[in-house]
TISEMAR-393304 format. One line per 2 residues: number of its first residue (from 0); their letters; for each residue x, y, z of C-alpha. Coordinates in nm, 4 decimals, decimal comma, padded with zeros to 6 digits, always signed. Layout:
# TISEMAR-393304
NUM> a> X Y Z  ... $
***
This chain:
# TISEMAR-393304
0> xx> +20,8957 +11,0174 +09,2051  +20,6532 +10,9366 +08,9303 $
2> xx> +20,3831 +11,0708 +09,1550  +20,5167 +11,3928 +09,1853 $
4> xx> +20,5864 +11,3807 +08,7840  +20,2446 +11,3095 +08,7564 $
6> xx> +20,1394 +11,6027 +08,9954  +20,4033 +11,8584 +08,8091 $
8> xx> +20,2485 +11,7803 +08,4825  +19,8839 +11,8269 +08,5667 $
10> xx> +19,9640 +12,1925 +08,7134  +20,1287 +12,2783 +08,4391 $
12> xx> +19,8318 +12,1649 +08,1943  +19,5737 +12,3334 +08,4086 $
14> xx> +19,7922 +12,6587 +08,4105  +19,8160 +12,6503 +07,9963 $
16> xx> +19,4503 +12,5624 +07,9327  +19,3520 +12,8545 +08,2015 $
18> xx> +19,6009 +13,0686 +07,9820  +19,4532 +12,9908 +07,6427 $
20> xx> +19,0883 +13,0471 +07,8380  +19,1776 +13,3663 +07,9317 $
22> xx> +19,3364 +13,4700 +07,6204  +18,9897 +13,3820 +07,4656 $
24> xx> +18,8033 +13,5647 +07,6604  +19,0077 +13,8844 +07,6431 $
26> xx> +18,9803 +13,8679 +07,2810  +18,5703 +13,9739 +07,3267 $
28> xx> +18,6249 +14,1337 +07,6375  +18,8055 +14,4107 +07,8188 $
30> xx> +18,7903 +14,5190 +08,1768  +18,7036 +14,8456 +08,2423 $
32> xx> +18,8453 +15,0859 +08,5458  +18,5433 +14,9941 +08,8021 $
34> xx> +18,6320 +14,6547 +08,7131  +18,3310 +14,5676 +08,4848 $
36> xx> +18,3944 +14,3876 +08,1799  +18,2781 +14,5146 +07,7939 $
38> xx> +18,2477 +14,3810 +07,4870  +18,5984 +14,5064 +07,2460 $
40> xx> +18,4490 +14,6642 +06,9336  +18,5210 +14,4993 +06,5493 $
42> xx> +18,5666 +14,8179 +06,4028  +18,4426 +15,1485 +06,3963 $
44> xx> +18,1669 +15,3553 +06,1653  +18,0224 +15,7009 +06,0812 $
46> xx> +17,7496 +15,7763 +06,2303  +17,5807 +15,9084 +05,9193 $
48> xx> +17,7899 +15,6835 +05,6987  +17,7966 +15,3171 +05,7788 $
50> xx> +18,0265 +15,2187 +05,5135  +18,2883 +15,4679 +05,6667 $
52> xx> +18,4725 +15,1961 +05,8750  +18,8094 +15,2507 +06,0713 $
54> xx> +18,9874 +15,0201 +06,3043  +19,0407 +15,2052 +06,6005 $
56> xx> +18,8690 +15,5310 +06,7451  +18,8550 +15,8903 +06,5421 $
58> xx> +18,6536 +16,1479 +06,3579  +18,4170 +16,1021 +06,0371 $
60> xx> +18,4671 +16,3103 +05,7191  +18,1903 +16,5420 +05,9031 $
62> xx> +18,3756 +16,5428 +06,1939  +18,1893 +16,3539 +06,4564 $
64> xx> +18,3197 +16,0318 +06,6465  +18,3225 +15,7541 +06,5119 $
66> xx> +18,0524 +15,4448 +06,6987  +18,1866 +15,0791 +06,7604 $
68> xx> +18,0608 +14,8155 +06,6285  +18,0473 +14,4387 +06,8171 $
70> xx> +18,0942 +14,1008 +06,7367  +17,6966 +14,0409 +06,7882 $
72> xx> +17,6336 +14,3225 +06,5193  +17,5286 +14,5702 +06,7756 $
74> xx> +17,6527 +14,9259 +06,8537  +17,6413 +15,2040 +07,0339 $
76> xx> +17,4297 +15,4369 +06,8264  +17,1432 +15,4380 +07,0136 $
78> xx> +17,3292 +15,5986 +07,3056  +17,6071 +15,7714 +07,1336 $
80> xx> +17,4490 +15,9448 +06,8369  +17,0634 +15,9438 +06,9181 $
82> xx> +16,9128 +16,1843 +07,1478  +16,6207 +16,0847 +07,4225 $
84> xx> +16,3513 +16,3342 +07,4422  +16,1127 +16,4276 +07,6965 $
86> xx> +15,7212 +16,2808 +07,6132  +15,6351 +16,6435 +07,7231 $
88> xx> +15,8506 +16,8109 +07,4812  +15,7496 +16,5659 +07,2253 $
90> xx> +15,3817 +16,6921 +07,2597  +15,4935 +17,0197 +07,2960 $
92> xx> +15,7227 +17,0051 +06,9832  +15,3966 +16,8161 +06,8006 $
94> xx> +15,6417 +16,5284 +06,6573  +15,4638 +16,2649 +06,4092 $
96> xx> +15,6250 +15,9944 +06,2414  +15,5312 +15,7842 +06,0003 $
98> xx> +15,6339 +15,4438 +05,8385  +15,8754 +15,3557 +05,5635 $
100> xx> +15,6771 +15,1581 +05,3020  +15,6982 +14,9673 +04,9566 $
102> xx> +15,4670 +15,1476 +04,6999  +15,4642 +15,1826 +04,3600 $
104> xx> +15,5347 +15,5991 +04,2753  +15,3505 +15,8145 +04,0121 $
106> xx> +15,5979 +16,0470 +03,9030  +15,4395 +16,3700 +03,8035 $
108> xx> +15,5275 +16,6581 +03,5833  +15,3320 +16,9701 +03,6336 $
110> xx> +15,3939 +17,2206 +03,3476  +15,1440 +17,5007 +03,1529 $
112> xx> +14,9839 +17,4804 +02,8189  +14,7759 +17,6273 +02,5732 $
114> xx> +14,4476 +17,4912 +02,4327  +14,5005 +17,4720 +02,0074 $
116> xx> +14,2198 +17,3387 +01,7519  +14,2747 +16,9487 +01,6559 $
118> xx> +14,4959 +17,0151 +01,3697  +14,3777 +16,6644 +01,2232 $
120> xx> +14,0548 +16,7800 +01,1945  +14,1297 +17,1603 +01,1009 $
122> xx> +14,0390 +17,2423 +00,7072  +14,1755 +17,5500 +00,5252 $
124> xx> +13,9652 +17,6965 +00,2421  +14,1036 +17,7935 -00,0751 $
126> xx> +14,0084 +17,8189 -00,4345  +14,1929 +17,7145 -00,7126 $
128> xx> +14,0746 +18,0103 -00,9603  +14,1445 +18,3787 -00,9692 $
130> xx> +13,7991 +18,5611 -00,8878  +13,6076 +18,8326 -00,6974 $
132> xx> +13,3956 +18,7201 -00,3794  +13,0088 +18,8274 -00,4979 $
134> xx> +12,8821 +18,7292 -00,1607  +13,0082 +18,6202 +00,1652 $
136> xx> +12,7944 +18,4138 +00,3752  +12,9826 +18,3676 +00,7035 $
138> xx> +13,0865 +18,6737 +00,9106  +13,3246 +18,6751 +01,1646 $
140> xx> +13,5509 +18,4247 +01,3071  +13,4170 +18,1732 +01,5813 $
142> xx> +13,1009 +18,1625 +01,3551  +12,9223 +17,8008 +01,3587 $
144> xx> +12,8525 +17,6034 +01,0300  +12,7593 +17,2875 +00,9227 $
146> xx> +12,8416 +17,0098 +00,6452  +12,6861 +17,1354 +00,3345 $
148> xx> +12,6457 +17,5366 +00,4210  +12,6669 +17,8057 +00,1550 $
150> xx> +13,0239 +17,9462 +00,2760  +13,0777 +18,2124 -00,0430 $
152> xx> +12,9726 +18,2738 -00,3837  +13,2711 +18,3960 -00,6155 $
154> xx> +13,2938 +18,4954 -00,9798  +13,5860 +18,3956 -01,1832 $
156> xx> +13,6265 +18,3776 -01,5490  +13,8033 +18,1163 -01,5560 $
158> xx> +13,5459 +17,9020 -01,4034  +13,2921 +18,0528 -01,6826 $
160> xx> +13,5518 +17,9058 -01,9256  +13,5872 +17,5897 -01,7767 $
162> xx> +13,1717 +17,5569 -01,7966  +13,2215 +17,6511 -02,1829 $
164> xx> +13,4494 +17,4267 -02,2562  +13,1913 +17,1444 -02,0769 $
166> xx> +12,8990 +17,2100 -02,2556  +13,1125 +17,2209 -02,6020 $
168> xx> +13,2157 +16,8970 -02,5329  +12,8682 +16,7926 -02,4867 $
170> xx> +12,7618 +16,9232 -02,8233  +12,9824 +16,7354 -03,0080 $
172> xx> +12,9408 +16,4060 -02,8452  +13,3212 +16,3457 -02,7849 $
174> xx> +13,3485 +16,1397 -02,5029  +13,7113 +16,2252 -02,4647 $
176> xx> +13,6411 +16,5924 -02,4530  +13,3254 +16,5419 -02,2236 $
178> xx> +13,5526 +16,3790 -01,9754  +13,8267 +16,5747 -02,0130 $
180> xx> +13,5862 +16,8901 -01,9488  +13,4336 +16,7621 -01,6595 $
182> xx> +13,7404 +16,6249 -01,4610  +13,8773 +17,0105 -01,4977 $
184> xx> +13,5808 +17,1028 -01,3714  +13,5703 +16,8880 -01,0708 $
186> xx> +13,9604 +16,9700 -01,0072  +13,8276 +17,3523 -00,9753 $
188> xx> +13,6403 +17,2509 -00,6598  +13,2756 +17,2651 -00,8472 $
190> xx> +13,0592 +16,9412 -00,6911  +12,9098 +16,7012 -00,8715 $
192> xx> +12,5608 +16,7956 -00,8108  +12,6903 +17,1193 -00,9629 $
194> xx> +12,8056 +16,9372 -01,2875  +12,5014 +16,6898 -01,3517 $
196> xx> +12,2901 +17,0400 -01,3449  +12,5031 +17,2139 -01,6054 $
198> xx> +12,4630 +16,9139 -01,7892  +12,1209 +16,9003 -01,7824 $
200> xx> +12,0467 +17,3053 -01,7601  +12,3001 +17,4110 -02,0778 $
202> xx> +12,3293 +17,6852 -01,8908  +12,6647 +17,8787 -01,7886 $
204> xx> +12,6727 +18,0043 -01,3945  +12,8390 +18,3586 -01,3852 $
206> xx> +12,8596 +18,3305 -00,9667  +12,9278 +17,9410 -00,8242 $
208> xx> +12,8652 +17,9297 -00,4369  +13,0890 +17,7012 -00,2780 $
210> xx> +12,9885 +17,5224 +00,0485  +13,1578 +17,3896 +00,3754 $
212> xx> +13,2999 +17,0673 +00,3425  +13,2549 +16,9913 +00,7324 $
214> xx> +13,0886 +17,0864 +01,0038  +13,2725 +17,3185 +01,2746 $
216> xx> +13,3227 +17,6813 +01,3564  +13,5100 +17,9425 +01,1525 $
218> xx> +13,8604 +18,0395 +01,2132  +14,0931 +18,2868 +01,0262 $
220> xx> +13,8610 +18,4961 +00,8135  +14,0550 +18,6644 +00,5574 $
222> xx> +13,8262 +18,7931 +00,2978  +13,5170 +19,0048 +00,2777 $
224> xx> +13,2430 +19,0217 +00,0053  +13,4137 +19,1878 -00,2819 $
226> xx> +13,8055 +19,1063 -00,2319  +13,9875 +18,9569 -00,4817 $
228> xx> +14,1081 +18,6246 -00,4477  +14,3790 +18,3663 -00,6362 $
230> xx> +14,5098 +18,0610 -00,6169  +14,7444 +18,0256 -00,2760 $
232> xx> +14,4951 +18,2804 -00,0818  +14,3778 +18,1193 +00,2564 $
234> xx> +14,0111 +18,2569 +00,2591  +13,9231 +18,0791 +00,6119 $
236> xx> +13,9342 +17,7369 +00,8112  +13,7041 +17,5420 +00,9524 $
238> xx> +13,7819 +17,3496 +01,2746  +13,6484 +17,1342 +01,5421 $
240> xx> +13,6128 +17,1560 +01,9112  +13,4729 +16,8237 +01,9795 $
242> xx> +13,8072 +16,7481 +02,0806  +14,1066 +16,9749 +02,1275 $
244> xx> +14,4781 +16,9836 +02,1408  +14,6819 +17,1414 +02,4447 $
246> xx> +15,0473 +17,2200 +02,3494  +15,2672 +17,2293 +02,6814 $
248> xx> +15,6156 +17,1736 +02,7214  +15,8308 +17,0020 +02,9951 $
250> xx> +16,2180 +17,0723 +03,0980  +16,4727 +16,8633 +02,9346 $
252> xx> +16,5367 +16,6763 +03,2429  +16,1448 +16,5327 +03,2553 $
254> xx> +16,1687 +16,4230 +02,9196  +16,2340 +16,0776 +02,9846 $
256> xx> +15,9432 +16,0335 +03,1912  +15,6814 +16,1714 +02,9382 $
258> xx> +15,5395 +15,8349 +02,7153  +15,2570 +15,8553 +02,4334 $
260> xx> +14,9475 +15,7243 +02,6260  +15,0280 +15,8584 +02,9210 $
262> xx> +14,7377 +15,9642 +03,1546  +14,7021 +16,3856 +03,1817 $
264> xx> +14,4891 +16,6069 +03,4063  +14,4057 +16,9507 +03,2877 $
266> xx> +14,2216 +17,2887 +03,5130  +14,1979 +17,6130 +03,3888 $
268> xx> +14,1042 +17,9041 +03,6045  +13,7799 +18,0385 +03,5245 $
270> xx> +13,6053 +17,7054 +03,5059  +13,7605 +17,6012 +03,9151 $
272> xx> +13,7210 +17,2859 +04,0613  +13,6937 +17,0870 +03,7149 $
274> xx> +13,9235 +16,8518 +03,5542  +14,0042 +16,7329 +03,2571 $
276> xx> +14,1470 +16,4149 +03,1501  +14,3883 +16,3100 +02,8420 $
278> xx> +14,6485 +16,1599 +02,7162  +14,9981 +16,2600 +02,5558 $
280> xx> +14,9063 +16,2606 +02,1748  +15,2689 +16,3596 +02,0908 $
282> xx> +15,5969 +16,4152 +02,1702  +15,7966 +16,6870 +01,9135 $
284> xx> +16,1317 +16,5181 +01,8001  +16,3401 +16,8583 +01,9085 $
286> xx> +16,3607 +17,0534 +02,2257  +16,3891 +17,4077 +02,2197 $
288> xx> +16,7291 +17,5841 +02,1713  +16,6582 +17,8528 +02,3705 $
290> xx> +16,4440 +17,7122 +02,6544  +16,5763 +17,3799 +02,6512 $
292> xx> +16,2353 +17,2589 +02,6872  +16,0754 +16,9245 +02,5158 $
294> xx> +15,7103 +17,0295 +02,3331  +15,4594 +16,7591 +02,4245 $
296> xx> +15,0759 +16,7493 +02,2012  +14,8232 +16,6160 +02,4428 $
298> xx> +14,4481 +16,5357 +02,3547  +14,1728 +16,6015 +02,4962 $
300> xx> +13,7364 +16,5492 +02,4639  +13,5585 +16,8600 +02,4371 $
302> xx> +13,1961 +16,7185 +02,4071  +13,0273 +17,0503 +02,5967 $
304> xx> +13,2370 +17,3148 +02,4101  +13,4085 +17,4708 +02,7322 $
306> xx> +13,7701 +17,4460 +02,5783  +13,8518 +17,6764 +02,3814 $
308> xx> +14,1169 +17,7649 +02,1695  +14,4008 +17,9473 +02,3200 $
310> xx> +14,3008 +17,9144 +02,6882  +14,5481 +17,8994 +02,9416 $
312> xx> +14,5485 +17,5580 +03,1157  +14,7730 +17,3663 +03,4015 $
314> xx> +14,8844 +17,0588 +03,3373  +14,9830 +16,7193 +03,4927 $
316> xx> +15,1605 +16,4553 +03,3401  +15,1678 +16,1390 +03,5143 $
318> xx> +15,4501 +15,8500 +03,4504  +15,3892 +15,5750 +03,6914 $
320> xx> +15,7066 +15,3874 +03,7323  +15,7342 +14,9865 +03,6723 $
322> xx> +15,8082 +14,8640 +04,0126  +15,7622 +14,9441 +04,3990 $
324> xx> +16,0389 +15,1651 +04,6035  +16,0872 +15,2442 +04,9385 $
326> xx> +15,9256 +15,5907 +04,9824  +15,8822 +15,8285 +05,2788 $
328> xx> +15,6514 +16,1226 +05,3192  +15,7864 +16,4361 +05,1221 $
330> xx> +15,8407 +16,6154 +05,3927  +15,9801 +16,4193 +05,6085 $
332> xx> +16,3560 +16,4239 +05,4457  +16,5868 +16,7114 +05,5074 $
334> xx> +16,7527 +16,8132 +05,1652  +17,0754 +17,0010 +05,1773 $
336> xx> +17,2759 +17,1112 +04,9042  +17,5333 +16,8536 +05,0480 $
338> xx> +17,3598 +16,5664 +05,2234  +16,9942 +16,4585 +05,2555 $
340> xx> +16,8548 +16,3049 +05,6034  +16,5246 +16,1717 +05,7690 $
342> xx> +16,5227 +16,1379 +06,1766  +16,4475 +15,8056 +06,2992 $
344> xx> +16,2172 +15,7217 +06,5462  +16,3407 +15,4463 +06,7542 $
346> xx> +16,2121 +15,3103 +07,0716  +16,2069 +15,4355 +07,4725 $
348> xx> +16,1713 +15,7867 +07,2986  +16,5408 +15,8006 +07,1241 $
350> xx> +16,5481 +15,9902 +06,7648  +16,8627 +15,9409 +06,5675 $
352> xx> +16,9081 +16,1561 +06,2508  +17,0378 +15,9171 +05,9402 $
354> xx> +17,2149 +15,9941 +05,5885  +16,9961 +15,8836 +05,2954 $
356> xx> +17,0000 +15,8406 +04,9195  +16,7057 +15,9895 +04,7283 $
358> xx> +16,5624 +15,8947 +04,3860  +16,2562 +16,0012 +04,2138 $
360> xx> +16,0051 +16,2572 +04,3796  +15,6565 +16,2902 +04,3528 $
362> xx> +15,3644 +16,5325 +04,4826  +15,3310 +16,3266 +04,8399 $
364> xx> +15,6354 +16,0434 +04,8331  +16,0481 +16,0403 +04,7902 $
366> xx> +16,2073 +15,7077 +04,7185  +16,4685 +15,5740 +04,9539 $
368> xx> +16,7859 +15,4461 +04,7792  +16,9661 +15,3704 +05,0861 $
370> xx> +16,9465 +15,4583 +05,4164  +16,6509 +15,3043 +05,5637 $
372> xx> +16,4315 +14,9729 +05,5665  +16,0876 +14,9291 +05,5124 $
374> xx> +15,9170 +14,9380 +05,8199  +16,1323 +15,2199 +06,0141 $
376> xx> +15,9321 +15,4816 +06,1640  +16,0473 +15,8593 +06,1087 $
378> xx> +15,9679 +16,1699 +06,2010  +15,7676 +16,4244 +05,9733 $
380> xx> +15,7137 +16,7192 +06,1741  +15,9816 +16,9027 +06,3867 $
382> xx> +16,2452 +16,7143 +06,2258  +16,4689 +16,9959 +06,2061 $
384> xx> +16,4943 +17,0753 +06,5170  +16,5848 +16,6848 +06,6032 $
386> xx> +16,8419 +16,6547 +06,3601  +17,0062 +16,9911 +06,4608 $
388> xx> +17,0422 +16,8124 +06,7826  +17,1195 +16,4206 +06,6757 $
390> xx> +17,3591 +16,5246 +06,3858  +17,6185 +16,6798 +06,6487 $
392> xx> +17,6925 +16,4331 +06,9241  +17,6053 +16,6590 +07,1973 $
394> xx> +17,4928 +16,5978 +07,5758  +17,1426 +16,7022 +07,4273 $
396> xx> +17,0386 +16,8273 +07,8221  +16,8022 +17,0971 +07,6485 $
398> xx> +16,6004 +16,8040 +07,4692  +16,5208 +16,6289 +07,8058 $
400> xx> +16,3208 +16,8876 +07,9992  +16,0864 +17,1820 +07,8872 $
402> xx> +16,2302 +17,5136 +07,8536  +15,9722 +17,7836 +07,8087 $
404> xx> +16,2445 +18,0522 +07,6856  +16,2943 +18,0289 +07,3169 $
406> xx> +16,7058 +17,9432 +07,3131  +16,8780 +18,2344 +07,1057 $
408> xx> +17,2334 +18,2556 +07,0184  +17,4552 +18,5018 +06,7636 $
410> xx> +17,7254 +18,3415 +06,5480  +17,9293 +18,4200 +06,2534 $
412> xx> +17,9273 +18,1522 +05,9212  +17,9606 +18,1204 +05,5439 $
414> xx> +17,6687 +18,1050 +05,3174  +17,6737 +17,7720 +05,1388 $
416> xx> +17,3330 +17,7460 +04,9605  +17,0045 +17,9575 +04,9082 $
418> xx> +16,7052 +17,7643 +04,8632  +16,4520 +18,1058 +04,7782 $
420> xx> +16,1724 +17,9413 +04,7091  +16,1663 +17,7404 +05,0901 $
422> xx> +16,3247 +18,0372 +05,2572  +16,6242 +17,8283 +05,3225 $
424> xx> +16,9665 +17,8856 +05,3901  +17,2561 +17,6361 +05,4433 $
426> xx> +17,5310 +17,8150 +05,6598  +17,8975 +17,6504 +05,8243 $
428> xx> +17,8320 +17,8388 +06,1178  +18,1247 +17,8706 +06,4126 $
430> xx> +18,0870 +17,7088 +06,7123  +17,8756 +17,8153 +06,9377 $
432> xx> +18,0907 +17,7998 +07,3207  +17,7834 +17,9011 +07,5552 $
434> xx> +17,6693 +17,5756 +07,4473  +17,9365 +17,3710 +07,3965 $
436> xx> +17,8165 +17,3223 +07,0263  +18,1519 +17,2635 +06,7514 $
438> xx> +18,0937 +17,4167 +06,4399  +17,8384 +17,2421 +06,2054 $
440> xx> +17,7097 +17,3272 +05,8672  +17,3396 +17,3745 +05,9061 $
442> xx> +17,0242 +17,4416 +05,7262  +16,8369 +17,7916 +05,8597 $
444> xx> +16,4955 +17,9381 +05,7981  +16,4837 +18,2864 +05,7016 $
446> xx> +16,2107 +18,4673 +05,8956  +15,9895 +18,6180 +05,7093 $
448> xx> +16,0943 +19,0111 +05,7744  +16,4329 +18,9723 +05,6487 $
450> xx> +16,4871 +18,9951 +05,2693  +16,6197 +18,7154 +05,1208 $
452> xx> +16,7248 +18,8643 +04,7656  +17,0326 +19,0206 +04,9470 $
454> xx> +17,2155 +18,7434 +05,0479  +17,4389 +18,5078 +04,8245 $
456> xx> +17,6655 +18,1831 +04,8432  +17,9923 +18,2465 +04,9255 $
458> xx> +17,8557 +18,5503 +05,1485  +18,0582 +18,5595 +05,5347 $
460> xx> +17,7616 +18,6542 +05,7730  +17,6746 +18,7579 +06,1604 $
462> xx> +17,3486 +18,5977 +06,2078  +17,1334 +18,5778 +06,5361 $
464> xx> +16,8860 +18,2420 +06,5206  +16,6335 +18,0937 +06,7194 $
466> xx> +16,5688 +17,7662 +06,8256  +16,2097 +17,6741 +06,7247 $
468> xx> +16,0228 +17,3624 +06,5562  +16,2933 +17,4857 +06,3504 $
470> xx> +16,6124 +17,6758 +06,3490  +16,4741 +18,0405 +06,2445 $
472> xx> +16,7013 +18,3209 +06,1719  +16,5748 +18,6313 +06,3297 $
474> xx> +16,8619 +18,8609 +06,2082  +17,1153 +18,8522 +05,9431 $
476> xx> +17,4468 +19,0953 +05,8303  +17,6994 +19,0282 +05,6031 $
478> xx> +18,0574 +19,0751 +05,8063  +18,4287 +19,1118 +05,6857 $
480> xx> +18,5658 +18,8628 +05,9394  +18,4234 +18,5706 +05,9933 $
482> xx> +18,4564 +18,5451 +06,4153  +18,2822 +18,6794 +06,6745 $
484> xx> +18,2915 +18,6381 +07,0065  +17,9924 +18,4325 +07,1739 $
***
């Protein structure tokens, strides 16, 4: 009897530890119909949003099917939301990629500007008396002069006074008057070498020349010989082009990247090819209340003399940024109104179109919030046409062989977005039955014949498009209803 005890007990262990095994290895595993076991997904995720997670099967907030995710981390993108393409239609479609990398950007700000004298070094003339110009020695505006030269000779009665007075004072031997006298004399502009010959002559000047005070050209000639002149009039400036200011100014939305000491670049058009290079001199306290723009003084040399004063000039601003980001060629992202994506390369020929987050943009590079890894590769020509295909969870059989016919199809959609400048359009088009696509919002290039101007947002269209490198819309009419039949 205690045998058979003995016996009865064992069975009974062996069938609750197979039990427990079992249980065990159902919990990772599930047997399919043909009798092949698979792993049993965590969760599941968007496939253009991987923090969208659900626990069981269903559609993402774009409407596509949700991937499972395993226990080992893996999933099933690579079969169930990237596409495999043909190496000949690769070639033919001229697809290049490139790698994500860790660089430090230059943001730049490219704006217009005009070139302006160097206000610091600009002198206005004036004289302090009321007079008649006798003589005028400089002619026009833009005329040269140097430190020292005969600029006018004026007549003033007052100035004749002032002389009087001096030499009085002289007589007399008042050293109170004679200093008096001769500081009124030098706060009427007349130089000392002027003064130390009226002391010595006795001898009152009826017409004082006055001379230029720097060296520079002439700008602003207001008087000719014979005008009258008092106290207030601007007779002329002098200014400098040894160096120059350019005034330019920047939206509001760039003025945080715009420091003093910032590196500039400068080209005007009829001197092509050449460069200038600056710095930010200023930035005005105010922006504009009109324009909302930010005014910006930048400085520039001007040893040869080719800037000139009110020339038209481009102008970059560069503001290199602190610390290294995760960029991507510019054009390898697709920018919506709504979402922006790159198209992943990934290996044994599969693409996979991704959501990303941008940041700052520059002339070549975007940065990469999130989205990517340094590293990746991605795809920077014929991207559109790859994530037309990857972002809708198709079959993808046109992708896999060459098709020499140029695929065509005629569906109705709402305008979401005009991009004018890029000739884009982003459309939630219908679906398209012949084949088998669901409707998708999409971005479309307008070819080249159709006019742009007259569509808007908001717009219900009947549009015909081709599928090239990218999707091209060939013709375009705005509709009451927005179905049609395929």
């Amino acid at each position: 009897m205690l045998s058979h005890f003995k016996i009865i007990t064992a069975l009974l262990l062996g069938i609750i530890i197979g039990a427990i095994a079992i249980k065990a290895f159902q919990s990772i595993t599930v047997e399919n119909p043909e009798g092949k076991f698979e792993k049993k997904p965590l969760y599941w995720v968007a496939p253009m949003d991987s923090n969208y997670r659900r626990d069981k099967p269903g559609k993402s907030p774009m409407g596509m099917d949700l991937i499972p995710v395993y226990q080992d981390g893996t999933d099933t993108t690579t079969q169930a939301n990237a596409i495999k393409i043909n190496p000949t239609v690769i070639n033919n479609l001229g697809v290049r990629t490139a790698t994500v990398t860790d660089k430090v950007m230059t943001q730049q700000i490219t704006t217009v500007g005009y070139v302006k004298y160097d206000e610091d070094k600009l002198v206005h003339i004036h004289p302090r008396v009321d007079g008649w110009i006798e003589q005028l020695y400089v002619k026009a505006v833009g005329d040269p002069v140097t430190k020292g030269q005969a600029l006018y000779t004026l007549y003033s009665p007052e100035l004749v006074n002032a002389q009087e007075e001096f030499l009085i004072a002289l007589s007399r031997g008042n050293n109170a008057l004679i200093s008096a006298a001769r500081s009124r004399l030098t706060a009427l502009q007349l130089s000392k070498k002027f003064i130390t010959e009226l002391e010595k002559s006795q001898q009152v000047q009826q017409f004082i020349t006055f001379y230029a005070p720097q060296s520079g050209v002439v700008d602003g000639l207001q008087i000719r010989a014979g005008s009258y002149v008092k106290p207030g009039t601007t007779l002329m400036a002098i200014g400098q082009l040894d160096q120059v200011w350019v005034e330019a100014e920047i939206f509001e939305r760039d003025a945080e990247l715009v420091k003093t000491d910032a590196p500039v670049t400068m080209s005007l058009d009829y001197l092509s090819g050449r460069k200038w290079r600056g710095i930010v001199d200023y930035i005005y306290p105010t922006l504009d209340e009109k324009n909302r723009t930010l005014r910006v003084r930048l400085k520039f040399n001007n040893e040869d003399l080719q800037l000139k004063p009110n020339m038209f000039a481009q102008i970059t601003i560069f503001s290199p940024q602190p610390s290294s980001s995760l960029v991507v060629p510019k054009e390898a992202v697709i920018r919506t109104g709504s979402q922006n994506r790159v198209v992943l390369a990934l290996a044994d020929g599969y693409f996979k179109s991704i959501a990303v987050t941008i940041g700052r943009v520059d002339e070549r590079y975007i940065e990469i919030i999130q989205g990517v890894k340094a590293g990746d590769r991605i795809v920077t020509s014929a991207q559109f046409l790859i994530d037309s295909e990857s972002s809708k969870n198709s079959d993808f059989k046109r992708m896999t062989t060459v098709e020499p016919d140029v695929q065509r199809a005629t569906v109705s959609g709402v305008i979401n977005h005009i991009d004018i400048n890029n000739r884009l359009i982003n459309i939630s088009r219908e679906p398209i039955e012949k084949w088998h696509r669901p409707a998708a919002t999409l971005d479309f290039v307008l070819a080249e014949q159709l006019a742009i101007e007259q569509l808007s947002p908001e717009m219900t269209v009947n549009f015909t498009f081709e599928v090239r490198d990218e999707l091209v819309i060939v013709d375009i009419t705005q509709v009451t209803t927005s179905h049609v039949d395929h």
